[in-house]
N, C-alpha and C positions, 0 to 999 in steps of 0.2 A: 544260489540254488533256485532261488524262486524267477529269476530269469531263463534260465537255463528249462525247466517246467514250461513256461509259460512259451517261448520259443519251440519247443518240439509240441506243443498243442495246438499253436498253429498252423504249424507242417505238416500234423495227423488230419487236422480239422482238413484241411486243403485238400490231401491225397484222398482222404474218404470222399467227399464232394467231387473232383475228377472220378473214381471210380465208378460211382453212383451212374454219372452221367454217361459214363460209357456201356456201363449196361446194357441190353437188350429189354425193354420191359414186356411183362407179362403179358400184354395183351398185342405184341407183336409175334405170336404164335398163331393167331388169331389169320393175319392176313394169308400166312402158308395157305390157306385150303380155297382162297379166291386166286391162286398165281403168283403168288408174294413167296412162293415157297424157296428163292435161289438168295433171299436176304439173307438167309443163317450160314449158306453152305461154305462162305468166306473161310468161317475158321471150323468147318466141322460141324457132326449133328451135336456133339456138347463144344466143343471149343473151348473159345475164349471166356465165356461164360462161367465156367468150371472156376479156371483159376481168376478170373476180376472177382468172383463172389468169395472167392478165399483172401487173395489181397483184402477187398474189403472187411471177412470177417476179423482177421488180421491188426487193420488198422482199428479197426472199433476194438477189440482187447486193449492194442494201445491206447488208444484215447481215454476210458473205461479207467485203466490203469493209472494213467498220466492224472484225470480227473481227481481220482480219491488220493494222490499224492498234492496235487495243487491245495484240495481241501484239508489235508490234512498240515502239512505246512502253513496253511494262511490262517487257521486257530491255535498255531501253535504259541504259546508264549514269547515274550520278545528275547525275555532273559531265559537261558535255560537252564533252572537250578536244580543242584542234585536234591533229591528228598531221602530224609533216615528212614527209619525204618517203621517209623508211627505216621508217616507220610509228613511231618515237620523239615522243612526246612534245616539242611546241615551247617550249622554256621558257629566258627569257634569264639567263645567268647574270653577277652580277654578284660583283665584289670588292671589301669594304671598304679603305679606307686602312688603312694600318698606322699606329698613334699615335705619337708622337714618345716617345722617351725618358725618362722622368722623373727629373729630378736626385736624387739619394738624400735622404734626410730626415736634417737633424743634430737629436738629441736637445737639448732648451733649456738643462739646466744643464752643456754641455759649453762650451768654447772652439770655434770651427770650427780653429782654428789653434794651434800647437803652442808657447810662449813661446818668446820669443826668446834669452832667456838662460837656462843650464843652471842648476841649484843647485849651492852652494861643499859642495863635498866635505868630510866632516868630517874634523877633524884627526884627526894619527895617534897615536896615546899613545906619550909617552916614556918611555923607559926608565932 
């Protein structure tokens, strides 16, 4: 999109500049009353004038238009996230399960279990 903007502002920017330049400027009303008067009659006492100053106004709404769209685009956030309704951020939050338990781990050269029978206590020396 921001390609797209940026391509048609430089196409407006262009056409306004051709327009400009083919203008009549103001101070070429000027020479009519020294003899210069057969300059304008090409296209008419208004002519071309009329509609190049409308083209141009034209283009400049475009441009105008195109501008505050470009600006408005190029501060726009990169991510565009919806917001609730306190202006937070809408994001569901979820919780994992919690894992069961894991039985402890018995080491392999152990017994799990404690013998059954005690060892015979060694005799007591006589005296």
């Amino acid at each position: 999109m921001l390609q797209a903007l940026t391509i048609i502002q430089v196409f407006v920017s262009i056409g306004i500049v051709a327009l400009v330049l083919l203008q009549r400027g103001r101070g070429a009303d000027a020479g009519a009353g020294f003899g210069a008067g057969a300059s304008g009659s090409v296209f008419g006492a208004r002519g071309a004038t009329t509609g190049l100053s409308r083209s141009t106004a034209a283009l400049a709404a475009v441009f105008m238009l195109n501008s505050l769209a470009l600006a408005w685009y190029g501060t726009r956030p990169a991510a565009d996230t919806s917001r609730g309704l306190l202006g937070d951020t809408a994001t569901e939050v979820t919780v994992p399960a919690a894992p069961a338990p894991a039985a402890p781990s018995v080491p392999t050269g152990i017994p799990a279990t404690a013998p059954a029978t005690a060892p015979a206590a060694p005799a007591a020396p006589s005296p």
